[in-house]
C-alpha positions in Angstrom: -12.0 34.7 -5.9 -9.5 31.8 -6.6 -10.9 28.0 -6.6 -9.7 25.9 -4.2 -9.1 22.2 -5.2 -10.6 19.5 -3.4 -8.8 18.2 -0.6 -10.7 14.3 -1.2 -10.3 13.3 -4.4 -12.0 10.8 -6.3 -9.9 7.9 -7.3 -10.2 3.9 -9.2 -9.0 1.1 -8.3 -7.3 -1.2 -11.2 -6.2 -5.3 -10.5 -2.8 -5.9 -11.0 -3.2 -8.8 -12.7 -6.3 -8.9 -15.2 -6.3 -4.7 -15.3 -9.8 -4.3 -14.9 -10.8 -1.2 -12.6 -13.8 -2.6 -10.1 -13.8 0.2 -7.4 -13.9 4.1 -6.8 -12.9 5.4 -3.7 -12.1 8.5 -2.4 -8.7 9.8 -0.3 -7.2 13.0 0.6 -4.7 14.5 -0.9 -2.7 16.1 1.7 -2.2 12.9 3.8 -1.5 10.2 1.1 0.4 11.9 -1.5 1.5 8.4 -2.9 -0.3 6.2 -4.9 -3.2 3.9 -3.2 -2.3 -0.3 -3.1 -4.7 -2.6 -1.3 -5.8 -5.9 -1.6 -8.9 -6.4 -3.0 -11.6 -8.7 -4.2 -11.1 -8.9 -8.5 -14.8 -10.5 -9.8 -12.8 -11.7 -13.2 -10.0 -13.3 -11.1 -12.2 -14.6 -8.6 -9.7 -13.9 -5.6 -8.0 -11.4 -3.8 -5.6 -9.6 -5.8 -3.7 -6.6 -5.6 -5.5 -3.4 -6.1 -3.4 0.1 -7.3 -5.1 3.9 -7.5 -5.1 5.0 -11.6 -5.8 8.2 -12.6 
C-alpha cells in the first residue's frame, strides 16, 4: 500500500529582520500552497516584525 503524505504539515517561522526562527506551526498543504507571512512578536528585536514559513 502507497503512503499518503500529510495533508498538515509542520512548518517554522523565521524574522525578516534578525533571521532567527521563534515559532512552529502547522498548515495544510492543499489550501495554502504559498509560503506563510505574518506578523509576529521577534524576542531579539523586541517588536513586531515580519514573520515568513522556511523549510
Amino acid at each position: 500500500m502507497a503512503r499518503k503524505k500529510a495533508v498538515r504539515t509542520v512548518i517554522t517561522l523565521e524574522c525578516v529582520e534578525c533571521r532567527e526562527r521563534n515559532y512552529t506551526t502547522e498548515k495544510n498543504r492543499r489550501n495554502d500552497t504559498a509560503r506563510i507571512e505574518l506578523n509576529k512578536y521577534c524576542s531579539r528585536c523586541r517588536t513586531h516584525r515580519l514573520h515568513r514559513e522556511t523549510k
